[in-house]
C-alpha angles and dihedrals in degrees: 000000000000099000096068086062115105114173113240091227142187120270112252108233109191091217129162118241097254106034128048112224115194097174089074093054116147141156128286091223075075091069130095092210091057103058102046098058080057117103119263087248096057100046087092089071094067103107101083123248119216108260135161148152094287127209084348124137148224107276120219113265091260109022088108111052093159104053115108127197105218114191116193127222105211124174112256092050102280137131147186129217112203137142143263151182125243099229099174129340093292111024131079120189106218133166114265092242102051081070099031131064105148093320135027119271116280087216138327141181127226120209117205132189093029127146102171111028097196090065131057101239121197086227089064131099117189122193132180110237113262104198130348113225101192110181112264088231103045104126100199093203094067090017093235111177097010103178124102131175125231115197113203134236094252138348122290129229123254109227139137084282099040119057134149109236116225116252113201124281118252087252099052111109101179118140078195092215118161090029119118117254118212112201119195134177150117096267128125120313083189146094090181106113105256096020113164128233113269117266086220133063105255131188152179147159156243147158115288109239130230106248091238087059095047084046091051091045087045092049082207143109084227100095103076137167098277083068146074133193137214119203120264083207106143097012083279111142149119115278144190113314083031094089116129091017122138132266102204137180129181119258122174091347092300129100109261115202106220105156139029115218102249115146143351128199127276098253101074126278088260084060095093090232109126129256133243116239119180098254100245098210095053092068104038107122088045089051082053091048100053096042146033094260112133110226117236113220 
């Protein structure tokens, strides 16, 4: 039912808005204007459970190319760290609610090629946003088509550091069950109440699930078509500052997009429950249509 449903939200980072301050960084669930576009049922959740990037590990400086750090610009001050995807020079997947909270974003930056996000690295590259393209249909309080474009100030640069990650073809058909889903990110390594977001990109992995089994785990209607799950097996899952990331699987020696980070259950991300991804294919031609990606057939 709905009340073993916790967003997998956005870190809140307290920066100014000139400087970003990733020091102060702390978690959305901390904020007044999330929880009331939630829906009633899930206002018992508030109190925080203790969540993070379990069993995971540090990633290489640049085996992610594709993994974006997208920092939101809200009113009131506040401000929400998630993560992203580089889909083409000037285009970055995110999850809707990593730029929405209420009301769109009043400005954000995006940093590619980072490793570690408390140091300038000669490897970054930071844009404003440029526009924020939310889905028409994304209901915040149940977070439904949660998946939202950001187009960037000006074109990145490709380099060892900097790469577009694929998205399906049209024609692929693929539940991509039984594959293994990689999930990478800058979110909470741990279960300590108050714990920050990891300075460094972290990983792990696990099976991707049939939606029938996550739906059976869930106990719950709220798994549908429009998403995809990854297995909770061993505590290791996407947490909180990992929003918007990428669940990714190999395909053809190159990196295949397959899931956005979106919830985890109630219970924790140590819980072992698995956790709710946007189901990438299912918006394909509305990703197209809101940036400059070239559809494969």
């Amino acid at each position: 039912m709905m009340n073993t449903l916790v967003v997998l939200v956005a870190a809140l980072a307290l920066a100014s808005a000139a400087v970003i301050d990733f020091s102060k960084v702390k978690r959305v669930e901390e904020l007044d204007i999330f929880w009331e576009q939630l829906d009633p049922q899930l206002q018992v959740l508030r109190p925080s459970p203790d969540e993070r990037i379990v069993n995971g590990q540090e990633a290489q400086p640049n085996q992610f190319p594709y993994q974006a750090l997208v920092l939101s610009f809200f009113e009131g001050d506040n401000s929400g760290l998630c993560g992203g995807t580089v889909l083409t020079p000037t285009s970055v997947l995110t999850a809707a609610h990593c730029v929405q909270i209420g009301t769109v974003a009043i400005r954000g930056t995006v940093v590619l090629g980072a490793h570690n996000r408390q140091v300038v690295e000669s490897t970054q590259q930071r844009f404003d946003f440029a526009t924020i393209n939310v889905h028409p249909s994304y209901i915040a309080s149940l977070l439904r088509n949660d998946i939202a474009t950001v187009r960037l100030s000006a074109p990145a640069v490709f380099n060892a550091f900097v790469q577009p990650i694929d998205i399906p073809a049209l024609s692929d058909t693929r539940t991509f069950a039984g594959m293994t889903g990689i999930i990478s990110g800058f979110g909470r390594t741990s279960d300590e109440t108050g714990s920050p977001a990891s300075d460094v990109v972290m990983y792990s992995s696990n099976p991707i699930l049939t939606n029938a089994d996550c739906q059976a785990a869930w106990n719950s209607i709220l798994i549908g078509a429009q998403n995809i799950c990854l297995s909770g097996a061993g505590g290791r899952s996407v947490c909180n500052g990992d929003s918007g990331g990428p669940l990714a699987v190999r395909d053809n020696d190159r990196s295949l997009q397959v899931g956005i980070a979106s919830f985890v259950h109630v219970n924790g991300c140590a819980s072992g429950f698995p956790a709710g991804f946007v189901r990438v294919s299912h918006y394909l031609q509305w990703i197209a249509d809101n940036s400059d990606v070239v559809l494969r057939n």
